[in-house]
C-alpha positions as CSV (number, residue, x, y, z in Angstrom):
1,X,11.4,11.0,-17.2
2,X,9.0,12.8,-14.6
3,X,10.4,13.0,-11.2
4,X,9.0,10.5,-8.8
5,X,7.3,11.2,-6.0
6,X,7.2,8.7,-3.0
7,X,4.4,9.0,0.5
8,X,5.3,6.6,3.4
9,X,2.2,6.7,5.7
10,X,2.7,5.1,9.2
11,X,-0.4,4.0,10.7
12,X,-1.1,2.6,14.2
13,X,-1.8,-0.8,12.2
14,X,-0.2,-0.6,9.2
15,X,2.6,1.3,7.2
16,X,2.0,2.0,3.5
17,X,4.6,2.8,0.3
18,X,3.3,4.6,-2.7
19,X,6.2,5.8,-5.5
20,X,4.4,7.7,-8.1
21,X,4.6,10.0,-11.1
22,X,2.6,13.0,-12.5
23,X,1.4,12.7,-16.0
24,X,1.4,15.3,-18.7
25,X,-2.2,14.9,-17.8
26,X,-2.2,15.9,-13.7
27,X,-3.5,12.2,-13.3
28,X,-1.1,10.1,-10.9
29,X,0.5,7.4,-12.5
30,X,1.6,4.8,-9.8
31,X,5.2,3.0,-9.5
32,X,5.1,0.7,-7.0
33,X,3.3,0.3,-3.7
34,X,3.9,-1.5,-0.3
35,X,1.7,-2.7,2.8
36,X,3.1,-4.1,5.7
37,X,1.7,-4.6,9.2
38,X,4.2,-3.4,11.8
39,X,1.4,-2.5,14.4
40,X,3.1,0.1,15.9
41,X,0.3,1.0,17.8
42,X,0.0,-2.4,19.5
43,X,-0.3,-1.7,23.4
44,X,-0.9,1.9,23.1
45,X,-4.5,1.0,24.9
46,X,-2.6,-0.9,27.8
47,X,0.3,1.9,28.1
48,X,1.2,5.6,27.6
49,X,4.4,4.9,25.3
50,X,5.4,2.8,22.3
51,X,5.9,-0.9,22.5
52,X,9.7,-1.6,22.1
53,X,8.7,-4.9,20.0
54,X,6.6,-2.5,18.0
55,X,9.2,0.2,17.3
56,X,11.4,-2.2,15.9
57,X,9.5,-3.3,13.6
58,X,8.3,-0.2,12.6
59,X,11.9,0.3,11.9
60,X,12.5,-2.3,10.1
61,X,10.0,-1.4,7.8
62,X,11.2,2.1,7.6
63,X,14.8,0.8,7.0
64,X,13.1,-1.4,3.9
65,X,11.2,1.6,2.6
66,X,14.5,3.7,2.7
67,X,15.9,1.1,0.9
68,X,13.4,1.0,-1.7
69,X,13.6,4.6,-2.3
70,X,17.0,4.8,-2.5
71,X,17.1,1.7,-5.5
72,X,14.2,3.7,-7.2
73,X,16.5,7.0,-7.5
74,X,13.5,9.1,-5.6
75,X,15.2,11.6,-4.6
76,X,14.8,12.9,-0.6
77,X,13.2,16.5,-1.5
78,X,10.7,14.6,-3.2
79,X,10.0,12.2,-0.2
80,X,7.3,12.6,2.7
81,X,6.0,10.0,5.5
82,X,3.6,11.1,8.0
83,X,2.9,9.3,10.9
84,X,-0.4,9.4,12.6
85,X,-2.9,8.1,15.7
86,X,-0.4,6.7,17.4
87,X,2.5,8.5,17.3
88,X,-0.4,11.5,18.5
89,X,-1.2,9.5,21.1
90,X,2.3,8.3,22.5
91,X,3.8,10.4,25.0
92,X,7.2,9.1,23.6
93,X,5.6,9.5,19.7
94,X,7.3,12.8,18.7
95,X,10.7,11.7,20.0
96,X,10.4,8.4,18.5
97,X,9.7,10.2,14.9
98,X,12.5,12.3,15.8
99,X,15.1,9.3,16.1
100,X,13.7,7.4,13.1
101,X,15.0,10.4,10.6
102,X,18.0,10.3,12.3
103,X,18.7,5.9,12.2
104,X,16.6,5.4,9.0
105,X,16.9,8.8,6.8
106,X,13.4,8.8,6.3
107,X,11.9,12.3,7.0
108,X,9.1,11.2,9.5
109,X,6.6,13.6,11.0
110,X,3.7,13.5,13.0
111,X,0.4,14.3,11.5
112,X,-2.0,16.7,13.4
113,X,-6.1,15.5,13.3
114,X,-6.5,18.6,11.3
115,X,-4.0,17.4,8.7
116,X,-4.5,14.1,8.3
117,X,-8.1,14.6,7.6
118,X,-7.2,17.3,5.2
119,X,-4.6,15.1,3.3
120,X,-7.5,11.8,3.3
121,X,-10.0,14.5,2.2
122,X,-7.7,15.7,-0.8
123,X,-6.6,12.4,-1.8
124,X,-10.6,11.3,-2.6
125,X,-11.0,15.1,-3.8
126,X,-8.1,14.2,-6.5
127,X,-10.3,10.9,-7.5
128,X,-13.2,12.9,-9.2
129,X,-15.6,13.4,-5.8
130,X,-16.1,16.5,-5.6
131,X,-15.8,18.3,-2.5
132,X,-19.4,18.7,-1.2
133,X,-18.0,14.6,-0.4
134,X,-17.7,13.5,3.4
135,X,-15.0,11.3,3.9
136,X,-14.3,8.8,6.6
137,X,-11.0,7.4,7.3
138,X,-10.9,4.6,9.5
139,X,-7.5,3.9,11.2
140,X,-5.5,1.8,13.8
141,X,-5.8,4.5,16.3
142,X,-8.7,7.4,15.1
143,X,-11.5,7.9,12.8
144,X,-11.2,11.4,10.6
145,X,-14.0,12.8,9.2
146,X,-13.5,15.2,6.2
147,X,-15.6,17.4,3.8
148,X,-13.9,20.2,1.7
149,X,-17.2,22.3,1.5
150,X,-17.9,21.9,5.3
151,X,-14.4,22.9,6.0
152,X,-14.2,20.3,8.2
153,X,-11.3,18.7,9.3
154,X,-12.3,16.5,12.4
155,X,-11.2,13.4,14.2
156,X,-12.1,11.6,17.6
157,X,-9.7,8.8,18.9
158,X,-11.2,5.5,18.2
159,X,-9.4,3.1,15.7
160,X,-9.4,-0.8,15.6
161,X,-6.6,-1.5,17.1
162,X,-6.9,0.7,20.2
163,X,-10.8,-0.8,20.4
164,X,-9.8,-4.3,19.7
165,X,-7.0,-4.2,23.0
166,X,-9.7,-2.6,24.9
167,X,-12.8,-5.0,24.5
168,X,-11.8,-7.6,22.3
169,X,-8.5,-9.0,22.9
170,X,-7.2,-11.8,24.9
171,X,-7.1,-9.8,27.9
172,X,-9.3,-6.8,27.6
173,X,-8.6,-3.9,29.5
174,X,-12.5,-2.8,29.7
175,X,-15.9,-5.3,30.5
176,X,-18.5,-5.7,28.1
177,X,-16.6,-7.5,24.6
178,X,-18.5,-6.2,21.5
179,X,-21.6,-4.7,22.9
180,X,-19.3,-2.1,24.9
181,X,-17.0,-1.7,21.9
182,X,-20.5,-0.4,20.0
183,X,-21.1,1.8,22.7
184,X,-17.8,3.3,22.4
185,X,-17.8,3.7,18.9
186,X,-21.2,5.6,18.7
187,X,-20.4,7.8,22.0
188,X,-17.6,8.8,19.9
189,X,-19.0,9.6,16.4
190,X,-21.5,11.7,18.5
191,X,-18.6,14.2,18.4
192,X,-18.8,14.4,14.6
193,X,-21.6,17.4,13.5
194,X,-24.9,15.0,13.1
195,X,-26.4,14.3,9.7
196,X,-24.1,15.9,7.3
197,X,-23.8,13.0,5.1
198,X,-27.8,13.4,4.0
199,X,-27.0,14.2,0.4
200,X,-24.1,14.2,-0.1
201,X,-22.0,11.6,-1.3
202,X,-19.6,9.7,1.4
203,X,-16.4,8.0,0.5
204,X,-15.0,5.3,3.3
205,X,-11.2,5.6,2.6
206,X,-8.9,2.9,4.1
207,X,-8.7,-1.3,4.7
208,X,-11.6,-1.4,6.8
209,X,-13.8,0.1,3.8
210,X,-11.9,-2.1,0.8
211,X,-12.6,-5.3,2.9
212,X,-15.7,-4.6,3.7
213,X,-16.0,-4.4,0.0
214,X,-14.4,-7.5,-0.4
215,X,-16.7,-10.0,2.0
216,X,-20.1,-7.9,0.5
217,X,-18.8,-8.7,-3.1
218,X,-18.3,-12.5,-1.9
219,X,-14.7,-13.4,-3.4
220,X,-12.5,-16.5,-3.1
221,X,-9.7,-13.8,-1.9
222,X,-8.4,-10.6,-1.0
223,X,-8.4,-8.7,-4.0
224,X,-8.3,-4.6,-3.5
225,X,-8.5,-3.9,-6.9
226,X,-11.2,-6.0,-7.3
227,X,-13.7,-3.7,-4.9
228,X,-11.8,-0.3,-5.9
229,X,-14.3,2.2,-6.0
230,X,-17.5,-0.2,-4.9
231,X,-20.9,1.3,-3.4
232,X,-22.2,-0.2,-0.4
233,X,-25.3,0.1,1.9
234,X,-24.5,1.6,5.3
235,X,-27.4,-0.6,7.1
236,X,-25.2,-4.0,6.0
237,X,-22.3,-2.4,7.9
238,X,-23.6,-2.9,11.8
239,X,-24.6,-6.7,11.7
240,X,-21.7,-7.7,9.9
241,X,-19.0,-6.0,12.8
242,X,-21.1,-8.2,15.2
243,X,-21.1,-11.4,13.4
244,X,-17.1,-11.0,12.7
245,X,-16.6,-10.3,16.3
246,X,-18.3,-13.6,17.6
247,X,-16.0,-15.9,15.7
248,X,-13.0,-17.4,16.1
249,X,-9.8,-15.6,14.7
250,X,-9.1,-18.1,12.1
251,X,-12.6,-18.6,11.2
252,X,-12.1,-14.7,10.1
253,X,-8.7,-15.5,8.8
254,X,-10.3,-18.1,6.4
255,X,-12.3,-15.3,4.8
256,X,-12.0,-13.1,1.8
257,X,-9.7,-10.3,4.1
258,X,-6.0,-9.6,4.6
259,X,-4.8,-11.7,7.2
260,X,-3.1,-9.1,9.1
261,X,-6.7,-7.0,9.7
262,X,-8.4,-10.4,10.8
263,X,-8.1,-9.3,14.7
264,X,-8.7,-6.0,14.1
265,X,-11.9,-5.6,11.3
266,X,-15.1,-6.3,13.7
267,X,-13.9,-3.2,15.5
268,X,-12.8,-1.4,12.7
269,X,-16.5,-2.0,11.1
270,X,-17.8,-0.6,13.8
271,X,-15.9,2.4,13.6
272,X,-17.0,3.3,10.2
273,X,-20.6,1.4,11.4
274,X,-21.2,4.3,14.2
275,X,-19.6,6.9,12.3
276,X,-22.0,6.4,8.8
277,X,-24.7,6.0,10.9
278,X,-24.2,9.2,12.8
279,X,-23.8,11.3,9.6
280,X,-27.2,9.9,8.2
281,X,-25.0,7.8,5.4
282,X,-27.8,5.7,3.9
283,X,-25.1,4.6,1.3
284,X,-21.2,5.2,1.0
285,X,-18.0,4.5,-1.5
286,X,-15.2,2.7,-0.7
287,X,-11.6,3.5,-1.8
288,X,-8.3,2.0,-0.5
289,X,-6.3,5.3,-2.3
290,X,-6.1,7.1,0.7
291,X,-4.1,9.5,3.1
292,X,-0.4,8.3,0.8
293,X,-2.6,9.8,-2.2
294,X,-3.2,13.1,-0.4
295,X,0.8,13.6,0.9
296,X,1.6,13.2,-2.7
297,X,-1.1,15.4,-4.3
298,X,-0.3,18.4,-1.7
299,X,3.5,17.9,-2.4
300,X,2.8,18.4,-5.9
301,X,1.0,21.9,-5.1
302,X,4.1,22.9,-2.8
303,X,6.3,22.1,-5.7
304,X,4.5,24.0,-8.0
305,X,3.9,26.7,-5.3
């Protein structure tokens, strides 16, 4: 049997498990996969350091992962979990990372920009896009930008949680609510080089992409696998962020998204809003296969290296 091969990607929002296999093929067959919503990133807007609600749960989740590996036989050369916005921005981040390999045994490291758009660029490269593709990865904490051909590797520091603490939550730290969040969002994807998506073709990687995809596509429910791959139009993207963010919580919870991004999606949206708009994206692809798919893809190489 093919060794497996497991990615553990810690987010400012959420933390992801894929265990996977290489075909005779090259194609990546996968094993199993996880999401879970630790938030790690929660407070990062209010204060320099980690949460320490937010770190143990993080933990926890790394402690369930570890386990998982462990029952699965992967063994721990074959094992590699990034962490990413957050852990950047945390002055406490590094030493944080540093502590979890030594409680959890999970070999954790923090992701430069650079990297981490590399890695989300790879992963979609790996998919069949070939790598005149710009790709946009909307996170908890940052937004990376990506094209292969460009050799670009960028990313500014505006995510949906970090967004949603500062104009949208309970107690915002900043004046304004969703017209200053939009403001935000295209001051920072000003920093990305203007108009390189004009054609070419643009992959949103990532939740806020697949249920995007999921609320265009009208279903009952949250279904990922349903939207996988979908093509939308960048000009729906906008309006939609601002309806979400004028209602209520569980009027958002009651639609077709994951429950845990409810809070978080209008300022997501308008993340990947500002940033398509920016590049000149008149339309874009989503995928939820994202930066786990590009750890495991450039572990291959090293192995074969």
């Amino acid at each position: 049997m093919t060794q497996l091969t497991a990615a553990i990607d810690l987010g400012t929002n959420t933390a992801l498990l894929l265990v996977a296999r290489r075909t005779s093929t090259g194609s990546l067959e996968v094993v199993e996969e996880l999401c879970r919503t630790p938030r790690l990133g929660s407070g990062l807007a209010r204060r320099a350091t980690l949460d320490p609600e937010a770190c143990a749960r993080a933990q926890a989740v790394l402690e369930e992962y570890r386990a998982r590996l462990d029952a699965l036989g992967v063994a721990p050369a074959h094992v590699r979990a990034v962490g990413t916005a957050c852990l950047r921005r945390a002055a406490d981040g590094a030493a944080w990372a540093d502590q979890m390999r030594t409680v959890t045994g999970v070999p954790l490291e923090v992701l430069s920009e650079e990297e981490e758009a590399h890695l989300s660029a790879l992963a979609v490269s790996a998919e069949g896009v070939g790598p005149t593709a710009v790709v946009i990865d909307v996170g908890g904490g940052s937004t990376e930008v990506g094209c292969e051909a460009l050799e670009l590797r960028q990313s500014r520091p505006m995510g949906a949680v970090v967004l949603t603490e500062t104009y949208l939550g309970p107690e915002p730290l900043q004046p304004g609510g969703y017209a200053a969040l939009w403001a935000h969002a295209q001051a920072q994807a000003a920093h990305f080089p203007r108009g390189i998506a004009a054609g070419r073709p643009v992959v949103a990687v990532g939740g806020t992409g697949v249920n995007l995809a999921c609320l265009q596509a009208n279903l009952t429910r949250f279904d990922p696998h349903a939207v996988e791959g979908a093509e939308l139009d960048t000009h729906s993207v906008a309006p939609l962020a601002r309806h979400l963010s004028s209602l209520s919580l569980d009027e958002r919870r009651a639609l077709p998204i994951e429950t845990e991004r409810a809070e978080v999606l209008p300022a997501g949206l308008a993340c990947l809003a500002a940033t398509l708009e920016h590049l000149s994206a008149s339309r874009f692809r989503i995928t939820g296969r994202g930066l786990r798919y590009g750890v495991i893809r450039a572990m291959w190489k090293s192995f074969r290296a």
